[in-house]
C-alpha positions in Angstrom: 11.1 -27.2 -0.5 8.2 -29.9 -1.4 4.6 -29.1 -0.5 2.0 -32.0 0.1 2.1 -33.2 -3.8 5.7 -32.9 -4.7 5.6 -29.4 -6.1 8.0 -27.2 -5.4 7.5 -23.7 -3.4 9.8 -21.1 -3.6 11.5 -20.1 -0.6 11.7 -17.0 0.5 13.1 -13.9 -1.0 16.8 -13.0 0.3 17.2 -10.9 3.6 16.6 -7.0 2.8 19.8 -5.4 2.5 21.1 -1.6 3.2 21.1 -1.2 0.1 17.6 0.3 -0.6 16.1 -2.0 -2.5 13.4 -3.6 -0.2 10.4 -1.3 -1.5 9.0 -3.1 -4.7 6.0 -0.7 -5.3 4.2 2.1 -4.4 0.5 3.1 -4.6 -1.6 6.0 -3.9 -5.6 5.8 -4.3 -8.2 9.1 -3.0 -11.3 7.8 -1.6 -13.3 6.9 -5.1 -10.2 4.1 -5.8 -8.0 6.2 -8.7 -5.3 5.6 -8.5 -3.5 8.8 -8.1 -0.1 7.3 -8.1 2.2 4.1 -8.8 5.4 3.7 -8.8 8.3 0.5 -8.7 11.3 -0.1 -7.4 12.0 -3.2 -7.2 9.5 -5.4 -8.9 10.7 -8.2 -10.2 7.5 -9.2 -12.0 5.2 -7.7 -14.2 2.1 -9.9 -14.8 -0.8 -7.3 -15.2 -1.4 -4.5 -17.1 -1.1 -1.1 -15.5 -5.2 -0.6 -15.3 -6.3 -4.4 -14.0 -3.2 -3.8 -11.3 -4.6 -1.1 -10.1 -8.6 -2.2 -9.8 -7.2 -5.6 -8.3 -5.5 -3.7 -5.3 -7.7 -1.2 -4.7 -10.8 -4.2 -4.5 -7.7 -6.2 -2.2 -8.0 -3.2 0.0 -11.7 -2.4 -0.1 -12.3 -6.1 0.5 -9.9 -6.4 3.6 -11.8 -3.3 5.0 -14.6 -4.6 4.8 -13.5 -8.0 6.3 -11.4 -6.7 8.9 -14.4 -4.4 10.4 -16.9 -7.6 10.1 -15.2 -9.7 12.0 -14.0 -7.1 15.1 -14.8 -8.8 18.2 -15.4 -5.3 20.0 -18.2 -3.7 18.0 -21.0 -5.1 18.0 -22.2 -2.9 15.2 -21.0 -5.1 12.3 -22.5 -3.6 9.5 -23.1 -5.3 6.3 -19.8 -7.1 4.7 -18.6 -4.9 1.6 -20.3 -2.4 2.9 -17.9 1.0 3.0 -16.7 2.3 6.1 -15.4 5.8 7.0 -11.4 6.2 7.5 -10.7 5.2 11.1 -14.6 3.8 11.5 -14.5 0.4 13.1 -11.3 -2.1 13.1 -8.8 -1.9 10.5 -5.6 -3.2 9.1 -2.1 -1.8 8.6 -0.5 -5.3 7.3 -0.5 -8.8 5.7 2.7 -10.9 4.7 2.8 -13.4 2.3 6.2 -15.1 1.9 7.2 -13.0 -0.3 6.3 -9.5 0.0 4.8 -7.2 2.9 1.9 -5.2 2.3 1.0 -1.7 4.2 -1.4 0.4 4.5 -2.4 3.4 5.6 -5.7 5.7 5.3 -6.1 9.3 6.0 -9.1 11.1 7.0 -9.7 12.4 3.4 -9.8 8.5 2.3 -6.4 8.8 1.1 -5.0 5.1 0.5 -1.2 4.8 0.3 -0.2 1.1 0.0 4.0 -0.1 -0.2 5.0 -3.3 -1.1 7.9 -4.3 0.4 10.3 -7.4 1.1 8.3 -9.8 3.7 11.0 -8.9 6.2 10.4 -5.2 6.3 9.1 -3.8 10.1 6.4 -1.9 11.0 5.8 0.9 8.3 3.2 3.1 9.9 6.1 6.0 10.2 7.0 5.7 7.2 3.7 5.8 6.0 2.9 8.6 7.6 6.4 10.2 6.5 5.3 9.8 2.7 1.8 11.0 3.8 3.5 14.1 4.9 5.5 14.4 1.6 2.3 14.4 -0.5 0.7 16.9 1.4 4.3 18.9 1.3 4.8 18.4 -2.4 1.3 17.8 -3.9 -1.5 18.9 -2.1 -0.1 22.4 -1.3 0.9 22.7 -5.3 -1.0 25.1 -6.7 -1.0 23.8 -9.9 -1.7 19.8 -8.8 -5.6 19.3 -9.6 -7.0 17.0 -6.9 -8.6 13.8 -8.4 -5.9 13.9 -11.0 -2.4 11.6 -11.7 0.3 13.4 -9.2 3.4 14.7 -11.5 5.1 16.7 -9.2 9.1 16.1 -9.9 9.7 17.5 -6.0 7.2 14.7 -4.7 9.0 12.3 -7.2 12.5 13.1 -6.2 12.4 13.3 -2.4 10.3 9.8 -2.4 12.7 8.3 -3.9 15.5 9.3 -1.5 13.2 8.6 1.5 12.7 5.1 0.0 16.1 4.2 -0.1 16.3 4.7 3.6 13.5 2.0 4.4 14.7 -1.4 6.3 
């Protein structure tokens, strides 16, 4: 496909498949934006280190806050832009596609951020959000040993979000 100038644009990726393979990555941030978590799947692409990865979506994510609750046409108590807001305070996002990939989002009350990146075809993921919200709590928050604020390395968490990301459409 040619865009304005001649250059070419790739088309979009191929239709997800049963197969599992729609998830490309996985994040999980606490409310000071460490990242707790990461994990691929399916991700075709390295361009970053690890460490600028991380800052870059965690800034995506603080900056689309921060947009999204600016420019809600129902409160009229705006706040300053890049200012942070509570979990659930004013308007939010759970979504933005690009052509290709999906990104989710989800925050808990404890400013938990779990992001997925997934094929741009991918439904609603606010179940299966809250699904792997569930498993962290399960598998890593009631682990005696897990330090809060720390990288998770639970094999239990590992292991059962793997199978439950196989199952995602």
């Amino acid at each position: 496909m040619q865009f304005f100038g001649g250059s070419e644009i790739s088309p979009s990726p191929p239709v997800p498949t049963a197969t599992g393979n729609n998830v490309h990555m996985m994040y999980i941030f606490n409310r000071n934006g460490v990242c707790l978590f990461y994990r691929e799947w399916n991700r075709p692409l390295r361009t970053l280190n690890p460490q600028q990865d991380h800052k870059l979506m965690f800034g995506l994510l603080f900056s689309l806050k921060s947009f999204t609750a600016k420019m809600d046409p129902t409160s009229a108590d705006k706040g300053n832009l890049g200012v942070p807001q509570l979990p659930g305070q004013g308007c939010s996002f759970h979504s933005f596609r690009t052509n290709t990939y999906k990104l989710s989002f989800t925050e808990t009350p404890s400013g938990i951020k779990i992001i997925l990146v997934t094929h741009p075809r991918t439904g609603d993921l606010r179940d299966p959000l809250k699904y792997i919200y569930n498993l962290y709590v399960e598998y890593v928050v009631k682990n005696p040993i897990y330090s809060p604020g720390t990288p998770i390395r639970c094999e239990l968490f590992n292991t059962s979000l793997d199978q439950y990301v196989r199952t995602i459409l």
